[in-house]
Each structure stands twice: as structure tokens, then as C-alpha cells.
C-alpha positions in Angstrom: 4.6 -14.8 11.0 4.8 -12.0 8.3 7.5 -9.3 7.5 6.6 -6.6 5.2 9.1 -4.4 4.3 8.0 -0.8 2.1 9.8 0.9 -0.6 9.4 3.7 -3.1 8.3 6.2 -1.2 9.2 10.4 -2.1 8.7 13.8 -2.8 6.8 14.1 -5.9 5.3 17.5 -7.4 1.3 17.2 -7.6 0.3 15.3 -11.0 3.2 13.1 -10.2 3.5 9.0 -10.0 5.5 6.8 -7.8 5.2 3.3 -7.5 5.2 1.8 -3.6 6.2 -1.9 -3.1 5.9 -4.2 -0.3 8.4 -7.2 0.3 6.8 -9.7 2.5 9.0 -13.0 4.4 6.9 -15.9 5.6 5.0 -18.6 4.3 1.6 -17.5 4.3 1.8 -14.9 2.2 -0.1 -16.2 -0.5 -3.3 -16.9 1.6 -3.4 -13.0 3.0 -5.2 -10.3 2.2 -3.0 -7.7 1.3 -3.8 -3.8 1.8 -2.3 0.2 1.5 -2.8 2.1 4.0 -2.1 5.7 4.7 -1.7 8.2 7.5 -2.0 11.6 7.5 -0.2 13.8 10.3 -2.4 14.1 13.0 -5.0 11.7 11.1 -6.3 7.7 11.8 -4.6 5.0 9.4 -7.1 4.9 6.3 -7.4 2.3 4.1 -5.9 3.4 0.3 -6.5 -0.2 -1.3 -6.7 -3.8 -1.0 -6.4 -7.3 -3.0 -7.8 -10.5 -1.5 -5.9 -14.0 -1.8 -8.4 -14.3 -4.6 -7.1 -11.4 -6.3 -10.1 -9.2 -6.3 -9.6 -5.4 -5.3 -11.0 -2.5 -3.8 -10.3 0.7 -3.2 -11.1 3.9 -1.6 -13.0 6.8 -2.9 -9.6 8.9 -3.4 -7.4 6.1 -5.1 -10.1 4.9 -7.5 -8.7 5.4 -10.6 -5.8 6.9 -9.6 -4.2 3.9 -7.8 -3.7 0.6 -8.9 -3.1 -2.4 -6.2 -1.4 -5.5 -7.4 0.6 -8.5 -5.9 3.1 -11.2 -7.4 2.7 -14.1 -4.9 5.9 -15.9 -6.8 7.9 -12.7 -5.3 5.9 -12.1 -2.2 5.2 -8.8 -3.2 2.4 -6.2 -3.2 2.6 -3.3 -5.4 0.6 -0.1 -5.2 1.6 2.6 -8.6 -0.2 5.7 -7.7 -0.8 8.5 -10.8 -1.8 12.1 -10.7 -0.7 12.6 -7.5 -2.3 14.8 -5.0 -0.9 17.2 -2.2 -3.8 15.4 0.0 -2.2 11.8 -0.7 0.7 12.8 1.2 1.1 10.8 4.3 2.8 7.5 5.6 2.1 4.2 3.5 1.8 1.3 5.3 1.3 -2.4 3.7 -0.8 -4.8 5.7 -1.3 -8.6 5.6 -4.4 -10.2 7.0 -3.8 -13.9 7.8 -7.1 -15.7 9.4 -7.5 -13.5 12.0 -3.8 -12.9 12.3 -2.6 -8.9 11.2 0.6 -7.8 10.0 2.3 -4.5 9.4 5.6 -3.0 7.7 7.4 0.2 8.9 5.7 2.5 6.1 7.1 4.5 3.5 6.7 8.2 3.2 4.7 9.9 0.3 5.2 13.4 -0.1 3.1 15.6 -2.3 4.3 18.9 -2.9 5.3 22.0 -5.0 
């Protein structure tokens, strides 16, 4: 079992930066693939970016270059600093841990983008 818990979530003015983290309890932590997601209002959960156990990342065609996706294992942590901030990146962020076949989410943080 996996708890993930978000923070860092805001309002932020478009060109802004905020820096999301994820918290996760559990033992397996360090063997999951770890991921951002976001959802829109009215929209399907989208995949923002993702780091493998292995520590390689990808990322979607909005975040490249913008976002950066990192994890600390020693703190069971996930960390996802976002730059030049977009009204379109406003949504809920989720963090996700895939164990085996096993999925886990947190509660979200909010992400607001506006003037």
C-alpha cells in the first residue's frame, strides 16, 4: 500500500513558478513509477510527467521544458517545479505511483493560473 499526499499547489499570475511535491508512506516506494497528472474542469486526467524507478523521465508535449519531474527515494518524495506558467496548466495535480500492476493516487493539489 501507497499514500501520497500533494502540496504546493496556488494561484500564480501567468509566467509564474510553483513547485508541487508528493509525500508518499509505504515501503515500495522506491520500486514505483512515479507520475503528475492534471485535470482540467470538465477534462480526462492527463499525464503532465513521469520518472521510472530507474530514474529516467518523460514528459508531455506542454511540460517539456517547462516542468521538471524529480524524486528523492531517501524522503519518499516526488517533486514536480513547474516555470513559465500558463493559464492552460491550471487544473488539479494529482501524483501517481505504479507498483507492479498495483496503482496509487493522492488527493491532488490545485494549480491555478491566472491574471
Amino acid at each position: 500500500q501507497v499514500q501520497l499526499v500533494e502540496s504546493g499547489g496556488g494561484l500564480v499570475k501567468p509566467g509564474g513558478s510553483l513547485k508541487l511535491s508528493c509525500i508518499g508512506s509505504g515501503t515500495v516506494f522506491a520500486s514505483s513509477n512515479m507520475g503528475w497528472y492534471r485535470q482540467a474542469p470538465g477534462d480526462q486526467r492527463e499525464l503532465v510527467a513521469e520518472t521510472s524507478r530507474l530514474g529516467y523521465s518523460e514528459y508531455s508535449e506542454s511540460g517539456k521544458g517547462r516542468f521538471t519531474i524529480s524524486r528523492s527515494d531517501a524522503k519518499n518524495a516526488v517533486y514536480l517545479p513547474m516555470d513559465s506558467l500558463k493559464p492552460e496548466d491550471t487544473g488539479v495535480y494529482y501524483c501517481k505511483a505504479n507498483y507492479g500492476q498495483c496503482q496509487f493516487w493522492g488527493r491532488g493539489t490545485q494549480v491555478t493560473v491566472s491574471s
